[in-house]
C-alpha positions in Angstrom: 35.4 -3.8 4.1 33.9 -1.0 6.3 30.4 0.7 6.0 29.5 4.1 5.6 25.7 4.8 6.6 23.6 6.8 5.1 21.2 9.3 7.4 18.4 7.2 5.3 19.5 4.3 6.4 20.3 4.7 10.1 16.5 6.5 10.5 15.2 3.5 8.6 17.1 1.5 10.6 16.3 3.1 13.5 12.1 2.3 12.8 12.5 -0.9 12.8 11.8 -3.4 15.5 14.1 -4.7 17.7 14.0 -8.0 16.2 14.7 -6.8 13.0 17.4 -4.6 13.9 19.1 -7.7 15.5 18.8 -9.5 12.1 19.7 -6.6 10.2 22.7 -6.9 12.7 23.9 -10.2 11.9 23.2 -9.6 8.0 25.7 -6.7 8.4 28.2 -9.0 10.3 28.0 -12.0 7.0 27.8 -9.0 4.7 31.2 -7.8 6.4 32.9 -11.3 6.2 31.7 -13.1 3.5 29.4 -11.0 0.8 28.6 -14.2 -0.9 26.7 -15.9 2.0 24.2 -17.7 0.7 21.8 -16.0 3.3 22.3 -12.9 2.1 21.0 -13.2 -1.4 22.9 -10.0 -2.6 22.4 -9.5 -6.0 22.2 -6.4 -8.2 19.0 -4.5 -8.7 17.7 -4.7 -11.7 16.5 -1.1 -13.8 19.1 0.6 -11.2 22.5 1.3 -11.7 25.3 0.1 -9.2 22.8 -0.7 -6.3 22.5 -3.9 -5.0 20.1 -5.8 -2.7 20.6 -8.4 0.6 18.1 -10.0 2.7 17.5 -9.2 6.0 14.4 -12.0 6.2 12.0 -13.0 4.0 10.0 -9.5 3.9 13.0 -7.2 4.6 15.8 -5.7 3.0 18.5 -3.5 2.9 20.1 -1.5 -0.4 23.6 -0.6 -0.4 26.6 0.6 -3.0 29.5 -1.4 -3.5 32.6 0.9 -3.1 36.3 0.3 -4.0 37.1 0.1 -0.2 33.5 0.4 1.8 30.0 -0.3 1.1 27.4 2.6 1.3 24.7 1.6 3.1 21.5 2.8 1.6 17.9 1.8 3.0 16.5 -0.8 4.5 13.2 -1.8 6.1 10.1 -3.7 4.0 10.7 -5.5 0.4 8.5 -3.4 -1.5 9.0 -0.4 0.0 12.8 -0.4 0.4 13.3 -1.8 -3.2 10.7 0.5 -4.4 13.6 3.2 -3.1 16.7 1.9 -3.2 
């Protein structure tokens, strides 16, 4: 499955440090292969339709659409924050 990026996401993404961005990295490659690695922890978002959630570490996310043939990445960048505007 292929990703489009949203400009919200790449300027988040583009914030964070570089050892974030590699995780964020590697979350993209499992996301890419298998969606249901267990690392992940991609679920739907609760209160918010058609969004779902992954873990990029304990304290960081990323929020992203699941499309017929790509997934639309959304934000990404602090729990709260990112979750708080999916």
């Amino acid at each position: 499955m292929r990703f489009v990026i949203t400009q919200r996401f790449a300027d988040a993404y583009r914030t964070l440090p570089v050892t974030l961005q590699k995780k964020a990295d590697k979350a993209l490659r499992l996301l890419a292969e298998n969606p249901a690695h267990p690392s992940l922890h991609l679920k739907k978002i609760q209160g918010v339709h058609g969004i779902w959630e992954a873990r990029i570490d304990r304290a960081c996310r990323m929020t992203l659409e699941v499309r017929s043939d790509h997934y639309l990445l959304r934000n990404i960048g602090k729990h709260d924050e990112t979750l708080g505007n999916p």
